[in-house]
C-alpha positions, 0 to 999 in steps of 0.5 A: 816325879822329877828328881833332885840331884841329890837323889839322882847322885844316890840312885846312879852311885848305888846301882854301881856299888851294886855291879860291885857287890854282885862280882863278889856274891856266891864267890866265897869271899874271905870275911873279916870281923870288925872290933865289935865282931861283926862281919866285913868283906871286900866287897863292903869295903869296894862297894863303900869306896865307890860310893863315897867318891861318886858322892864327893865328887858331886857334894865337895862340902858335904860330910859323910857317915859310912859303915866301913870307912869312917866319918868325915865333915859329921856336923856338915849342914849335908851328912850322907849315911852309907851302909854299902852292904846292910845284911852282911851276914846274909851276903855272906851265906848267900840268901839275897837279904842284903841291901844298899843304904844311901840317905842324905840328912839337911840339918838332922833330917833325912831328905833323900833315901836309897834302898838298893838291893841287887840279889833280891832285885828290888829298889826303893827311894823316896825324897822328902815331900815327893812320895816313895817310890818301889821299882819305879812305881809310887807306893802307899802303906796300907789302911789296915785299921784293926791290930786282928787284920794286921801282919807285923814283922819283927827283927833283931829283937835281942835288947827287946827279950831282955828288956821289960817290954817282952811281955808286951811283945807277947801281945801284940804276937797274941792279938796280930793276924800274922806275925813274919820275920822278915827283917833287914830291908825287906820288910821295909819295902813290904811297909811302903808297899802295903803288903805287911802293917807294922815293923818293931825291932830293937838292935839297929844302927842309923846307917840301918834304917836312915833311908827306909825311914823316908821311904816309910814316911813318904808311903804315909806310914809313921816310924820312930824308934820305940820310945817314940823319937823321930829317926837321928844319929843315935836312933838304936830301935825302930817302932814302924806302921801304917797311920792306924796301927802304928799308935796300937802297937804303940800303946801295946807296947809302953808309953811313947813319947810326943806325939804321933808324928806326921806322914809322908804324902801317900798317908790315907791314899 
């Protein structure tokens, strides 16, 4: 695969932002919470910086939506969306489920995605219409078809347990073969890869998941957010799986809206 400036900027500026993040693991870094009481460190902060220059200085015109250090140019045609170290708590306590985000939306889609995770030593990017790709290999989600064969994981799941679709959760806990918690980027990579069918999660933020949305579509799996939507700013949950399961689940869980989207190039592969 030949690939764009675009995404090679991406992959060049998160693997220096990794060098950055790895200084800093298992260094007992001090914390500080943020005024919604989540968790920041220096190296979110560094590791940010670095980005957003690296990204400037080849996209001048482009806009820019970070984690740690603000928006800028937000209704620019070009938006990047940065979350430096996604799993902070994570790096924090020292288990390696922590990643780098970088995704490049074109007028509300998202058309390059980065997924860096340097302690868990894992790298996963796609660009729209490309296929997705996990250590430099092409990867497909699976074609599991029965919700009884299925493995689904499942994450920050707060707003779910106190929301009418807990109940129909229990289901899908009940008919699935397996059901992990793998969370974060992970169980991302696992989809694309074809290792696990279907992800659902319910507190999450763009700069989570805008890139392991695209790397998902481009394996040929479907993800929206629980009510069926396309992935966008204000995208809060996510309704992910391969092209058989994710319409099961779906039913499963609650009427979605539209219909199923379309899959990436590795669909039915």
């Amino acid at each position: 695969m030949e690939r764009s400036r675009f995404l090679q900027v991406a992959l060049d500026a998160a693997q220096a932002a990794g060098e950055v993040i790895q200084q800093y693991y298992r260094d007992d870094v001090e914390v500080s919470l943020k005024p919604d009481r989540t968790p920041v460190t220096r190296a979110d902060v560094e590791a940010e910086e670095l980005i957003r220059s690296a990204l400037a200085h080849a996209f001048p015109d482009h806009g820019f939506y970070g984690e740690e250090t603000g928006r800028a140019g937000i209704d620019a045609e070009y938006l990047w969306l940065v979350d430096p170290i996604d799993g902070t708590r994570s790096f924090v306590r020292g288990y390696p489920f922590f990643s780098t985000q970088i995704a490049l939306m074109h007028r509300g889609e998202i058309i390059v995605g980065v997924s860096s995770a340097p302690a868990f030593g894992e790298l996963a990017w796609a660009e729209r219409g490309q296929g997705a790709f996990l250590d430099g290999h092409r990867c497909r989600a699976s074609l599991v078809e029965r919700l009884e064969d299925a493995a689904v994981s499942s994450g920050n799941l707060r707003t779910l347990a106190a929301g009418p679709r807990w109940a129909a959760w229990g289901e899908v806990v009940r008919r699935v073969a397996r059901i992990r918690g793998y969370g974060d980027f992970y169980h991302y990579h696992l989809l694309a890869a074809g290792r696990i069918d279907a992800i659902v999660e319910s507190d999450v933020n763009i700069l989570d998941i805008a890139a392991l949305s695209l790397i998902v579509e481009e394996a040929g799996g479907i993800f929206t957010d629980l009510e069926g939507r396309k992935v966008g700013l204000e995208t809060t949950s996510v309704l992910a799986g391969n092209r058989h399961l994710y319409p099961q689940v779906a039913a499963l869980l609650g009427p979605v809206l539209g219909t199923v989207p379309r899959t990436g190039p590795g669909g039915g592969k």
